[in-house]
C-alpha positions, -999 to +999 in steps of 0.1 A: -380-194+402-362-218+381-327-213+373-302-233+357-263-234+371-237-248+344-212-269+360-176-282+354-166-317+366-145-295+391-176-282+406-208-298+408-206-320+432-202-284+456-234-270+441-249-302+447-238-302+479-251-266+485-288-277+471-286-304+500-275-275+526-302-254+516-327-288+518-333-293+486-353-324+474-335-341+446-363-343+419-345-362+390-314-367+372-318-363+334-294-375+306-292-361+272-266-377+245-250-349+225-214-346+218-208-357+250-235-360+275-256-335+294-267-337+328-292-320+349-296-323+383-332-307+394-339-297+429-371-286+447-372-258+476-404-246+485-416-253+450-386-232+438-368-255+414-334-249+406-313-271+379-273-280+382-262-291+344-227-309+332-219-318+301-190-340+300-173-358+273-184-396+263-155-409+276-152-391+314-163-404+348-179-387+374-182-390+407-221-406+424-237-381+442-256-408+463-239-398+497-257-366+493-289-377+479-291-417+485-323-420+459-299-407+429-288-447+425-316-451+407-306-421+386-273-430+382-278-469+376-303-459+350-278-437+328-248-468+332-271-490+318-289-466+292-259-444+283-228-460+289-218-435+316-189-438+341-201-429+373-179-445+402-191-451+442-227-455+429-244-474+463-258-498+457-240-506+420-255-528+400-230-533+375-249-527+341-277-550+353-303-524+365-326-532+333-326-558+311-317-545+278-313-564+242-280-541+241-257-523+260-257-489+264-289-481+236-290-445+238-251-443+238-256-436+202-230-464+193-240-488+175 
């Protein structure tokens, strides 16, 4: 099986939640620029894999899902620095300094 759940910024942090209930692994975090940004959160069962998606505006923050799934820092580090996104209680933060870039943000799609 491998489903896809669309989420709202009033929701996904539950269905996240629920993958790590239902022991999920968290296989990656993927960001996409398009209007906005898309999201997808995939998760492993059992070799079941199962997607949580967001889009969200350039502008918006979201809340880190590293106190459910501690290895999404890297994840979320990854799309502050690549993206531009604003993703609060990240643990550990690293403040735009994950990689060393010639640019901020590159794939923000701002020059």
């Amino acid at each position: 099986m491998n489903e896809i759940t669309e989420a709202g910024l009033d929701n996904y942090r539950r269905l996240i939640s629920d993958m790590k209930q239902n022991s999920a692994r968290l296989v990656q975090i993927c960001c996409t620029k398009t209007d906005g940004y898309e999201l997808t959160y995939s998760f492993d069962v059992d070799s079941n894999w199962s997607h949580v998606r967001l889009n969200i505006g350039g502008d918006q923050e979201i809340e880190s899902v590293c106190d459910l799934f501690p290895p999404a820092f890297m994840y979320e580090n990854e799309m502050k620095d690549l993206f531009g996104l604003k993703i609060k209680h990240v643990e550990p933060d690293f403040h735009g300094e994950f990689y060393r870039l010639a640019s901020p943000a590159p794939f923000s799609g701002e020059s």
